[in-house]
C-alpha positions as CSV (number, residue, x, y, z in Angstrom):
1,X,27.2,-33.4,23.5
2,X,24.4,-33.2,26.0
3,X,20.8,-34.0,24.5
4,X,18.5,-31.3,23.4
5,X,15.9,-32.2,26.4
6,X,18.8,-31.4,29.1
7,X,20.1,-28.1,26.6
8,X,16.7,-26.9,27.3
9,X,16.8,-27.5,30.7
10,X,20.1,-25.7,31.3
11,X,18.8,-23.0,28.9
12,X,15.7,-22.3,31.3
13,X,18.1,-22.5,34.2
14,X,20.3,-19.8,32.9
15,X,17.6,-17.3,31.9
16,X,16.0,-18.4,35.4
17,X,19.0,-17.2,37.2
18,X,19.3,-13.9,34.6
19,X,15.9,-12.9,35.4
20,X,16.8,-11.9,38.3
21,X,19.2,-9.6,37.7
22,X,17.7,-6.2,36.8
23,X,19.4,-6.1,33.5
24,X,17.8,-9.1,32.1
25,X,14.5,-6.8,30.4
26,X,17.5,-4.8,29.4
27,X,18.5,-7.8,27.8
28,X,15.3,-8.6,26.5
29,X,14.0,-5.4,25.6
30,X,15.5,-3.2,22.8
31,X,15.9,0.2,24.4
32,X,19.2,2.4,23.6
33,X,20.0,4.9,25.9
34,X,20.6,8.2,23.7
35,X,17.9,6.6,21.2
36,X,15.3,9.4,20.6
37,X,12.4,8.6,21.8
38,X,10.0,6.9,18.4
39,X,7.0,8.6,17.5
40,X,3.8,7.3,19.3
41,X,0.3,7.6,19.8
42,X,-1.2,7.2,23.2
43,X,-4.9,7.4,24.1
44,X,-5.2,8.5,27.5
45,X,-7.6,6.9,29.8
46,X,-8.4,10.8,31.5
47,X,-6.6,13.8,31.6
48,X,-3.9,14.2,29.1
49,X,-1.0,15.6,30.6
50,X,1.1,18.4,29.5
51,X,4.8,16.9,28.0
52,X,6.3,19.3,26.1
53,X,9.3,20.6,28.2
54,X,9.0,18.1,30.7
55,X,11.5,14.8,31.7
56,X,9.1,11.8,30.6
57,X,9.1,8.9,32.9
58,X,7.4,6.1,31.2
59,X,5.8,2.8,32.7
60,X,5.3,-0.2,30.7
61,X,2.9,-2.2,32.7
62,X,-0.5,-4.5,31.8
63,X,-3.3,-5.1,34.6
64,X,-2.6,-8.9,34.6
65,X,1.1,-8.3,35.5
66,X,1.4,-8.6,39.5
67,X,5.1,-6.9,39.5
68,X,3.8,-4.0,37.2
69,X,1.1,-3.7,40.2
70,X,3.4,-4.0,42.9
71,X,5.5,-0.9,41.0
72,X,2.5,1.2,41.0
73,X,2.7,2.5,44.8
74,X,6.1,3.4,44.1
75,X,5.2,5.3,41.2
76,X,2.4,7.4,42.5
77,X,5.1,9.0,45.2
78,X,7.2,9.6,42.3
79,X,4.9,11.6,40.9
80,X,3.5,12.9,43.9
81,X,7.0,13.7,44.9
82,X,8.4,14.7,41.5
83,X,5.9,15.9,39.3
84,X,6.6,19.8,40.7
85,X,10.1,19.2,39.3
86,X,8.8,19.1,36.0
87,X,8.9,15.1,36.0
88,X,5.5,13.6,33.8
89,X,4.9,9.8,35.0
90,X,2.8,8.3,32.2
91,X,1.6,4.3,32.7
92,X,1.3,2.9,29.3
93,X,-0.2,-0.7,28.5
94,X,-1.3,-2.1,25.2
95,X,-4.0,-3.9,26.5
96,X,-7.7,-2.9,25.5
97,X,-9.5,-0.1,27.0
98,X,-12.3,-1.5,28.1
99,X,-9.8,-3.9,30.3
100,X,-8.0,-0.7,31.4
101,X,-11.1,1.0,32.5
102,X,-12.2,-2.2,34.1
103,X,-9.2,-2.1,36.3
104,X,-8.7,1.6,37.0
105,X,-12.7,1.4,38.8
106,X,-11.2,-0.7,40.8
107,X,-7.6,0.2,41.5
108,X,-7.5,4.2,40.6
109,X,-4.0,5.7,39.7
110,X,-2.9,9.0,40.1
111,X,-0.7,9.5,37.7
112,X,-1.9,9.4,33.6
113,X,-2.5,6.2,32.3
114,X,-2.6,5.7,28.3
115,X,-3.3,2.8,25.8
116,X,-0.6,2.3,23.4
117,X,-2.7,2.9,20.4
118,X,-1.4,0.2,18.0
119,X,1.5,-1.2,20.0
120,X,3.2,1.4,18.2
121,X,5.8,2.7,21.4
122,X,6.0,-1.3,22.5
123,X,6.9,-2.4,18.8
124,X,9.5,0.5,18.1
125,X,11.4,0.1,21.1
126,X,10.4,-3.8,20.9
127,X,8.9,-4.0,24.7
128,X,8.5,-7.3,25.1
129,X,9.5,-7.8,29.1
130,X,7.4,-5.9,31.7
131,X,7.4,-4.0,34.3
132,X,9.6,-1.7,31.9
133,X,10.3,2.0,32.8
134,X,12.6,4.4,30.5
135,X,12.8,8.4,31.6
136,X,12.9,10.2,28.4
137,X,14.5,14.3,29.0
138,X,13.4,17.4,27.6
139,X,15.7,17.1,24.1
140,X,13.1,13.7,24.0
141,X,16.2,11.2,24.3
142,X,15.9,8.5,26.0
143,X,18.1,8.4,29.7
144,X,17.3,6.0,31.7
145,X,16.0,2.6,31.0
146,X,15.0,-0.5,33.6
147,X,12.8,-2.0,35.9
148,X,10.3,0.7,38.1
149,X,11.7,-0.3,41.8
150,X,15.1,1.1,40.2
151,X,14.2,4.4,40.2
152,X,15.4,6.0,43.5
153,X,15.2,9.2,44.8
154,X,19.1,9.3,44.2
155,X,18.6,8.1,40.3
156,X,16.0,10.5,39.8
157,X,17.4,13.9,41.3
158,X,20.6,13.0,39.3
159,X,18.4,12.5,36.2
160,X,16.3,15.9,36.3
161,X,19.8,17.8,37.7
162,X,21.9,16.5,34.4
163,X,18.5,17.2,32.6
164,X,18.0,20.7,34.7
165,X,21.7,21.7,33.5
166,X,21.7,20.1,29.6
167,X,19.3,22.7,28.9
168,X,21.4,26.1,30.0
169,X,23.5,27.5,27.8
């Protein structure tokens, strides 16, 4: 029987060596592919952007969280590159707007950024490991689920193809 200070030590080890698998916020977070996605409420920080009929790619990030930040290059191409393809990138934080705002003076983003109003989205799908990215398709299931730098150009034509194609009858 090992003592509960070197349990705890072995414990942290373990997760250590987890976190750096991808799968680990997968592990943490409670996201189901084929879930729909829950009913929300986001207050965007700008332009709302137009959803319905679109493939949903959603960020969860927060302005203290320097891997969310190092995602967000990576996600501006995406929608730079995919948002003709009827792909919506929406970066979604529960942190305060006047935080938000703070930030975006400083560091604008070009794709929508919203406030989680109430934690609601975070609580539902029980968010509690960021950065956090799901891709939700146009029947408003959820598709895809794991860290930002994941998403490929290879993962991301194959998601709006099967998406494309789910739709024709």
């Amino acid at each position: 029987m090992c003592s509960p200070r070197k349990f705890l030590a072995l414990l942290l080890s373990v997760l250590g060596a987890a976190r750096a698998f991808a799968g680990f916020t997968d592990f943490v977070n409670g996201v189901r592919l084929g879930q729909e996605l829950p009913a929300h409420e986001f207050a965007y920080l700008g332009a709302s952007p137009e959803t319905k009929g679109k493939v949903l790619l959603i960020d969860f990030w927060a302005t203290w969280c320097a891997p969310c930040l190092e995602a967000m290059p990576e996600l501006a191409k995406i929608h730079a590159d995919y948002g003709a393809r009827g792909l919506v990138v929406v970066s979604v934080t529960k942190e305060p707007a006047g935080t938000v705002e703070a930030f975006l003076k400083r560091q604008p983003l070009s794709q929508a950024v919203a406030l989680d109003t109430g934690g609601k989205l975070h609580g539902a799908l029980r968010i509690k490991a960021i950065p956090y990215a799901i891709v939700v398709d146009r029947r408003n299931k959820i598709v895809w689920r794991g860290q930002p730098s994941a998403l490929t150009a290879k993962v991301l034509d194959a998601l709006l193809k099967t998406d494309a194609l789910a739709g024709v009858k």
